[in-house]
C-alpha positions as CSV (number, residue, x, y, z in Angstrom):
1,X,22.7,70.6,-77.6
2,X,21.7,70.8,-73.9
3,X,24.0,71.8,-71.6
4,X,24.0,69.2,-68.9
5,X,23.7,70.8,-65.4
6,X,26.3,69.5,-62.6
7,X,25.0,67.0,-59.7
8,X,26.2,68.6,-56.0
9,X,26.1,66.5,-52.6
10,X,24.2,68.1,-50.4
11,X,25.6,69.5,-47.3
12,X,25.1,68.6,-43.8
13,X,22.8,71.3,-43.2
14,X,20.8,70.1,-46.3
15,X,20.4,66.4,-44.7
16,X,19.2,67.5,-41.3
17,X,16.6,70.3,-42.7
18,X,15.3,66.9,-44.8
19,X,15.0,65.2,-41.8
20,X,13.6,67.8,-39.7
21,X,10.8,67.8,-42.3
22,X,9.5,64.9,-42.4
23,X,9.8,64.0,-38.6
24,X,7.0,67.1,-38.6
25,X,5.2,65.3,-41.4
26,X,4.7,61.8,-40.0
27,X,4.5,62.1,-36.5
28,X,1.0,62.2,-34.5
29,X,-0.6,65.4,-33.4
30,X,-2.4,65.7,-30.0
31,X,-5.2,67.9,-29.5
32,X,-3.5,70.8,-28.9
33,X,-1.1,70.5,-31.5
34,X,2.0,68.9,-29.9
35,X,3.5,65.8,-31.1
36,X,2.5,62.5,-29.5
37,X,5.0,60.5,-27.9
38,X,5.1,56.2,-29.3
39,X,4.5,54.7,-25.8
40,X,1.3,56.9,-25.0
41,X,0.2,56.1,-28.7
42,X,0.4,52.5,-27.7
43,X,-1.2,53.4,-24.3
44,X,-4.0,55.6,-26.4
45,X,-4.6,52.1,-28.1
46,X,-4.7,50.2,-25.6
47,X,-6.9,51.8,-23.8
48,X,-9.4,52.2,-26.8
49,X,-9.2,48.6,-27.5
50,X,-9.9,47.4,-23.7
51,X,-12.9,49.7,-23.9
52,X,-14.5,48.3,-26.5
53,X,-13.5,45.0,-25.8
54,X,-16.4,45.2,-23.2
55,X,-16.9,43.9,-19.2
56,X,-17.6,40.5,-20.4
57,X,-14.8,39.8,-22.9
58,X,-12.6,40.9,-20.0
59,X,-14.0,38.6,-17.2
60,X,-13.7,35.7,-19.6
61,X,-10.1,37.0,-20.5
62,X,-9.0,37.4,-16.5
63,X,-11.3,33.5,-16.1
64,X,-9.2,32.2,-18.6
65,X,-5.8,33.2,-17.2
66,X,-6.9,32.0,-13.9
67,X,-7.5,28.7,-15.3
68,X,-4.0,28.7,-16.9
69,X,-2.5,29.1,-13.4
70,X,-4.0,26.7,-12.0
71,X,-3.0,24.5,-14.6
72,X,0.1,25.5,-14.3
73,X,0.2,25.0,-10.7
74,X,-1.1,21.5,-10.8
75,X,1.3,20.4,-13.1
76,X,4.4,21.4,-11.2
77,X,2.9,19.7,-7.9
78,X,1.9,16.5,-9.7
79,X,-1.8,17.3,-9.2
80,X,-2.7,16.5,-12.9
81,X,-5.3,13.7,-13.4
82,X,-5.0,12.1,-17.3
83,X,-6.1,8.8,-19.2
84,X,-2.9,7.9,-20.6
85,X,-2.6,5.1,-23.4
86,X,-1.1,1.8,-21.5
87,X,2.0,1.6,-24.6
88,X,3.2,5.2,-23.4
89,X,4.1,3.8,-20.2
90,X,6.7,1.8,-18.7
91,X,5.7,-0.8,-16.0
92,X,9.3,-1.8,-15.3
93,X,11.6,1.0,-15.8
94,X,11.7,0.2,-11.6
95,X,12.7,-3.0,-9.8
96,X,9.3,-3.8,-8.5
97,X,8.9,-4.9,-4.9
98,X,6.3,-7.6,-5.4
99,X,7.4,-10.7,-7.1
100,X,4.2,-12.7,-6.7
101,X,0.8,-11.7,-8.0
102,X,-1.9,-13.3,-6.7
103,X,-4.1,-14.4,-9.5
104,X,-7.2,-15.1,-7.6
105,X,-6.7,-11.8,-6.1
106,X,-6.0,-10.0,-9.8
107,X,-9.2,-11.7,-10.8
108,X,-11.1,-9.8,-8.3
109,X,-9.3,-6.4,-9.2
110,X,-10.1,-6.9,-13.0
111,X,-13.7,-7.9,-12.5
112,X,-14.2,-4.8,-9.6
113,X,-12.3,-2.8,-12.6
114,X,-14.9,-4.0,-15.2
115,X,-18.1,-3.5,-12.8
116,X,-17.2,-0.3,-11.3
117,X,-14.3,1.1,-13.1
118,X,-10.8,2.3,-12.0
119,X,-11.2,3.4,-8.6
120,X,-8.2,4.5,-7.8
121,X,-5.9,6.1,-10.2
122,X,-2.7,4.5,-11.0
123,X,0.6,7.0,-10.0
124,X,3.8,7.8,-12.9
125,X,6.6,10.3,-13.6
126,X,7.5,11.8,-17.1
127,X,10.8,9.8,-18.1
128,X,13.8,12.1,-19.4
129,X,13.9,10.6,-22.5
130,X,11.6,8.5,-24.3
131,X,12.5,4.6,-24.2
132,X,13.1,2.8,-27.2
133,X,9.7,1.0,-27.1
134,X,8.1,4.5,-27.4
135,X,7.3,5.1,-23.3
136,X,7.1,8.6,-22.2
137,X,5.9,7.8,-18.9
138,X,7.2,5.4,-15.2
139,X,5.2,3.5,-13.1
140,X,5.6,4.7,-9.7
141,X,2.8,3.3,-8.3
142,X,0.0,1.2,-9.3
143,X,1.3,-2.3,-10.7
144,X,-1.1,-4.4,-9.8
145,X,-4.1,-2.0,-10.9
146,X,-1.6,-1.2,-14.3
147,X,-1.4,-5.2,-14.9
148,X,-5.2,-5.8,-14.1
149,X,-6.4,-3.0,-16.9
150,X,-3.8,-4.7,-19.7
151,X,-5.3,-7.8,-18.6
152,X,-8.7,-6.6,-19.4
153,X,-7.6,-5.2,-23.0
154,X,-5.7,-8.3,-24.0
155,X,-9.1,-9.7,-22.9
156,X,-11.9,-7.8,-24.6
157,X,-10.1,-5.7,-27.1
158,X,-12.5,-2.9,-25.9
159,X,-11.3,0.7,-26.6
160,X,-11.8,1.8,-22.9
161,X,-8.9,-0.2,-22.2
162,X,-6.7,0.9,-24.1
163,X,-6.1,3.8,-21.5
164,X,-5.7,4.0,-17.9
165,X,-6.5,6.7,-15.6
166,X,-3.0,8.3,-13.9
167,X,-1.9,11.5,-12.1
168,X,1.0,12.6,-13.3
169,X,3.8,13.3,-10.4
170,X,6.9,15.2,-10.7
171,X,10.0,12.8,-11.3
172,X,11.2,11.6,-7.8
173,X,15.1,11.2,-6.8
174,X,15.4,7.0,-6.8
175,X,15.2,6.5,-3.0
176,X,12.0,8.7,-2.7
177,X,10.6,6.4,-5.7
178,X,11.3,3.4,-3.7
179,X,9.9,4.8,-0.8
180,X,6.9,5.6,-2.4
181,X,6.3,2.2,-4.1
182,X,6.7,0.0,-0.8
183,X,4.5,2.9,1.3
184,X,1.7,2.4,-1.8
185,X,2.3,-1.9,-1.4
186,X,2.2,-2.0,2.3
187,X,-1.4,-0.1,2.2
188,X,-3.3,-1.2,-1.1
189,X,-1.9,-5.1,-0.3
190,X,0.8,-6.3,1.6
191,X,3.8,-7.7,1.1
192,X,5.2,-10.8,2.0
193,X,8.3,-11.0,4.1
194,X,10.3,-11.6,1.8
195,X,9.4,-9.4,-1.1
196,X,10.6,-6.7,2.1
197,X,14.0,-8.5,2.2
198,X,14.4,-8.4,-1.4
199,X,13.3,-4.9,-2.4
200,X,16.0,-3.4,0.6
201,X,18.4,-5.7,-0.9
202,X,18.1,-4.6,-4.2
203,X,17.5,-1.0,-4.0
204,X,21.0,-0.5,-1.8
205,X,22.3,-2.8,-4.5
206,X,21.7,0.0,-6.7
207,X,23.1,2.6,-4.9
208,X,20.1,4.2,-3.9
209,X,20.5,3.5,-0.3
210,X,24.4,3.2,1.4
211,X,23.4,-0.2,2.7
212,X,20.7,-3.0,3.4
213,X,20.7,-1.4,7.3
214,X,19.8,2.5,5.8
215,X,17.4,0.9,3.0
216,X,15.6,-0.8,5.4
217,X,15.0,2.2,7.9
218,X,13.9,4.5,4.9
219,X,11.6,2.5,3.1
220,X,9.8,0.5,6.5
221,X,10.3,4.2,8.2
222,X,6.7,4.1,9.6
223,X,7.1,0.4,11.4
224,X,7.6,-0.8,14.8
225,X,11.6,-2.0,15.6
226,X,10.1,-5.4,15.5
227,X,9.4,-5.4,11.6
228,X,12.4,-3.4,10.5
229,X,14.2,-6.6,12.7
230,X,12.0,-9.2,10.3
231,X,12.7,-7.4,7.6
232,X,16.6,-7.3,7.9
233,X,16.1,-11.3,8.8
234,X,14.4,-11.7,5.3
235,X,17.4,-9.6,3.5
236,X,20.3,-11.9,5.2
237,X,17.9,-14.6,3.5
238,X,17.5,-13.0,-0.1
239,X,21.4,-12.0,-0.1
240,X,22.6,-15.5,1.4
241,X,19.5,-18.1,-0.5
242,X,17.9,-16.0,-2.5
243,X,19.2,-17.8,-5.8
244,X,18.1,-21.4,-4.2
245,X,14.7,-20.8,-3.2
246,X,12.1,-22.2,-5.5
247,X,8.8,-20.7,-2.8
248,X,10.6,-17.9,-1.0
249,X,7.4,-16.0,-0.6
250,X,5.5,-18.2,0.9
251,X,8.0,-18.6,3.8
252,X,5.8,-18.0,6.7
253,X,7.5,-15.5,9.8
254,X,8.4,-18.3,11.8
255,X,10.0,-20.5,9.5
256,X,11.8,-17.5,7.8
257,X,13.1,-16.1,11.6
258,X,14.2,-20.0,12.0
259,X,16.4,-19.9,9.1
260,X,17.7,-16.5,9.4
261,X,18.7,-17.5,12.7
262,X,20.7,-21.0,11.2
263,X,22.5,-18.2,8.8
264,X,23.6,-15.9,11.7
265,X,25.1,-19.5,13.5
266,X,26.8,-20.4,9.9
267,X,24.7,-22.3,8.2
268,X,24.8,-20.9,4.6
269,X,26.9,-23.7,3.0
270,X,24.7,-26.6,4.5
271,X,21.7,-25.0,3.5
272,X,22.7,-24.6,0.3
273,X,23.5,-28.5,0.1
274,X,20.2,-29.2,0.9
275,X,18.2,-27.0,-1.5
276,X,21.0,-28.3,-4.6
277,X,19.7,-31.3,-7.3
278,X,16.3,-30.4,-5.7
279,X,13.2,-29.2,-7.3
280,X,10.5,-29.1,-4.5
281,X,6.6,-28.5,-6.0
282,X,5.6,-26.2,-2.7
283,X,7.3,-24.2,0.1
284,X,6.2,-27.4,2.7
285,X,8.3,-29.6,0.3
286,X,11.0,-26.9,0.3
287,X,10.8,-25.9,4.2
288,X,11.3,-30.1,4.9
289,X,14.8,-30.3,3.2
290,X,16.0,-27.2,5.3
291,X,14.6,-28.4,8.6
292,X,17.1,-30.7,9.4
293,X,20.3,-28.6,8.9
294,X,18.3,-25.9,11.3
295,X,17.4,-28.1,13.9
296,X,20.9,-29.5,13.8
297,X,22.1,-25.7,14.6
298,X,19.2,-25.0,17.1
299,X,20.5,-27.9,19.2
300,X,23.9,-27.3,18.4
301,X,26.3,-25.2,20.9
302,X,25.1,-21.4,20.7
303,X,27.7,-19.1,19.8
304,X,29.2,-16.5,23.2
305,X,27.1,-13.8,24.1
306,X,28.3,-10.3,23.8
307,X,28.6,-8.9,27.7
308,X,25.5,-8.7,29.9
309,X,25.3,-11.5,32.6
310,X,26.8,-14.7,32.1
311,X,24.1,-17.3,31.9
312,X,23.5,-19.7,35.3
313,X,24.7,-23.2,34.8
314,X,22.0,-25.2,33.7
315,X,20.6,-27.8,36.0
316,X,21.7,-31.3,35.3
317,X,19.4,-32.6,32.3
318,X,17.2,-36.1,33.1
319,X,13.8,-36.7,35.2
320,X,13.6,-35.3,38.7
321,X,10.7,-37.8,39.0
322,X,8.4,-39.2,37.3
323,X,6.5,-35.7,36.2
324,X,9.1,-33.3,36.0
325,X,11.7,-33.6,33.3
326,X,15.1,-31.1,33.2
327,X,16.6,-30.4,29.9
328,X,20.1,-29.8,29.2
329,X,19.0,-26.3,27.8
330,X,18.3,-25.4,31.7
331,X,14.2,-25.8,31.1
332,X,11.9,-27.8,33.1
333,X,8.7,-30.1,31.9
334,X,6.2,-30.1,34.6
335,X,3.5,-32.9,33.9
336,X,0.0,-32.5,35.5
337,X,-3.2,-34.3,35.5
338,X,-7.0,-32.9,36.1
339,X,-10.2,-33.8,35.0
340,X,-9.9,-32.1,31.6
341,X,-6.6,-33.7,31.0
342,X,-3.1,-33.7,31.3
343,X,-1.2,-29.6,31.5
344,X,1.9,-29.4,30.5
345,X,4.4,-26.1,32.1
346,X,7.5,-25.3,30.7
347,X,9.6,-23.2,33.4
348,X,13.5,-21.6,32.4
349,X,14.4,-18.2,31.0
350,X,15.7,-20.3,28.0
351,X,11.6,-20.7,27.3
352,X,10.8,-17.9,24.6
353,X,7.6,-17.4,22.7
354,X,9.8,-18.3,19.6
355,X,10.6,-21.4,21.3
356,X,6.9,-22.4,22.5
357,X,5.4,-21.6,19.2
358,X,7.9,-23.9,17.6
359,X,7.3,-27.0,20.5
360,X,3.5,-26.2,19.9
361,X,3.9,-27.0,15.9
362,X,6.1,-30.1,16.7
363,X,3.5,-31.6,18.9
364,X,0.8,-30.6,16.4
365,X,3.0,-32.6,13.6
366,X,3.1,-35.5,16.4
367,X,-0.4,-35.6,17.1
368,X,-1.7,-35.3,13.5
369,X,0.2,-38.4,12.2
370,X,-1.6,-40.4,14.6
């Protein structure tokens, strides 16, 4: 029987002459002999590869990553131009500031769409989150052209509708949106005077802006002190009427200034007591039950002035003679006659041009019903 021979662990010494071995085995000569480092086999590779890879393959490589920056870059600025499907993106994640579309004006835009195509591109922002309808995408900018290219689909069913053309912007802080939207409006179609009102109303409603007063400085930024003053006028209207009014956007200037004025004086309740239990077919119909609780305030007592001068006591109201007429409101009513007719001059620092422009409707009224 075979004697069996005893198993030894080998010694330190043993191990490290193992290993010395087959380091000398397995790693790369140079020319010369000496071992090759890893990283200047890598470079050795490298290099090998990039030379047979060839001057053309290279340009196309460095054209290619060029591209990708510029890509890059256009996405980050909001540069990027797509066709996005109309169901990916939300046309009301926004309180829009137009309330009204014009429909003979949409059927121009859809037939200029259909002839010549979209133009202008519409504007949106990536959402967060996906909304539960399955939008990725806000409107920014764009309703009218968004609603006029749906308009056309639910029309024709034609693929090409299906899409519209969009630049994708980065996604805007809210006031900057809102901004953005009303600048985009006030250029492409304007807006009526009281779609102003009510978009400064709501979007400091929101908390986008501290108040009506700093909504209505950023978002009308680029207009004179007279329209930012019309458009605070239209706001005191929305907040004060806006849930009474059956034609609030086709309240001309005048007529809007006129009952901004009535609110300032206190007017609000009687107002309101006119437009109740009423359910007036146009803005004329609507404008005729307010007129008589605003020219009730208009010849009412006019609340103090704050400092400045104090007025000069008016003359005592009746006829001087028998062509000049005094009112009580301190203006005079000259009467004259020539060849052409009889002239009319109104004298008094309490005749405006708010004032004339009303007397000059009134006397058109007067003369037309005759």
């Amino acid at each position: 029987m075979a004697k069996r021979r005893k198993l030894e662990a080998p010694s330190v010494a043993d191990l490290d002459k193992l290993e010395e071995e087959f380091r000398r085995e397995t790693t790369p000569r140079g020319p010369l002999g000496g071992a090759v480092p890893p990283i200047a086999q890598v470079a050795a590779e490298t290099a090998s590869q990039t030379h047979a890879e060839g001057t053309e393959a290279r340009a196309e490589r460095a054209r290619l990553h060029a591209e990708l920056e510029q890509y890059q870059s256009a996405e980050a600025e909001g540069r990027m131009l797509i066709d996005l499907p109309l169901g990916q993106i939300n046309a009301d994640a926004m309180i829009r500031d137009r309330t009204v579309l014009d429909e003979t004006e949409m059927m121009e835009l859809r037939q200029s769409i259909a002839a010549n195509g979209l133009r202008l591109p519409i504007e949106v922002y990536e959402m967060k989150a996906p909304g539960d309808d399955g939008t990725r995408y806000a409107l920014l900018s764009g309703y009218r052209r968004y609603i006029a290219v749906q308009g056309l689909f639910d029309l024709t069913k034609q693929i090409k509708y299906q899409t519209i053309r969009a630049i994708v912007r980065p996604a805007p802080e809210s006031d900057d949106a809102f901004v953005a939207m009303v600048e985009e409006n006030e250029v492409r179609s304007e807006l009526s005077h009281f779609e102003r009102g009510r978009i400064a109303v709501i979007s400091a409603q929101q908390g986008v802006f501290t108040n009506t007063e700093e909504a209505v400085n950023r978002l009308f930024s680029t207009g004179s002190k007279s329209k930012r003053s019309k458009v605070r006028s239209f706001a005191m209207i929305f907040e004060e009427l806006g849930d009474m009014l059956l034609h609030p956007e086709q309240l001309t200037e005048k007529r809007g200034l006129r009952i901004a004025q009535a609110l300032r004086h206190g007017a609000e309740p009687r107002l309101r007591e006119a437009l109740s239990d009423r359910s007036p077919e146009t803005a004329d119909e609507e404008w005729v039950l307010m007129e008589p609780v605003i020219l009730d305030v208009e010849s009412g007592p006019r609340k103090p002035s704050l400092g400045g001068r104090p007025r000069t006591k008016a003359s005592p109201s009746g006829w001087d003679n028998a062509d000049t007429l005094v009112t009580s409101s301190g203006i005079t009513i000259r009467k004259k006659r020539d060849s052409a007719g009889f002239v009319l001059r109104f004298e008094g620092q309490a005749m405006d041009a708010e004032r004339m422009d009303n007397l000059m409707e009134k006397i058109r009224e007067l003369l037309e019903k005759h």
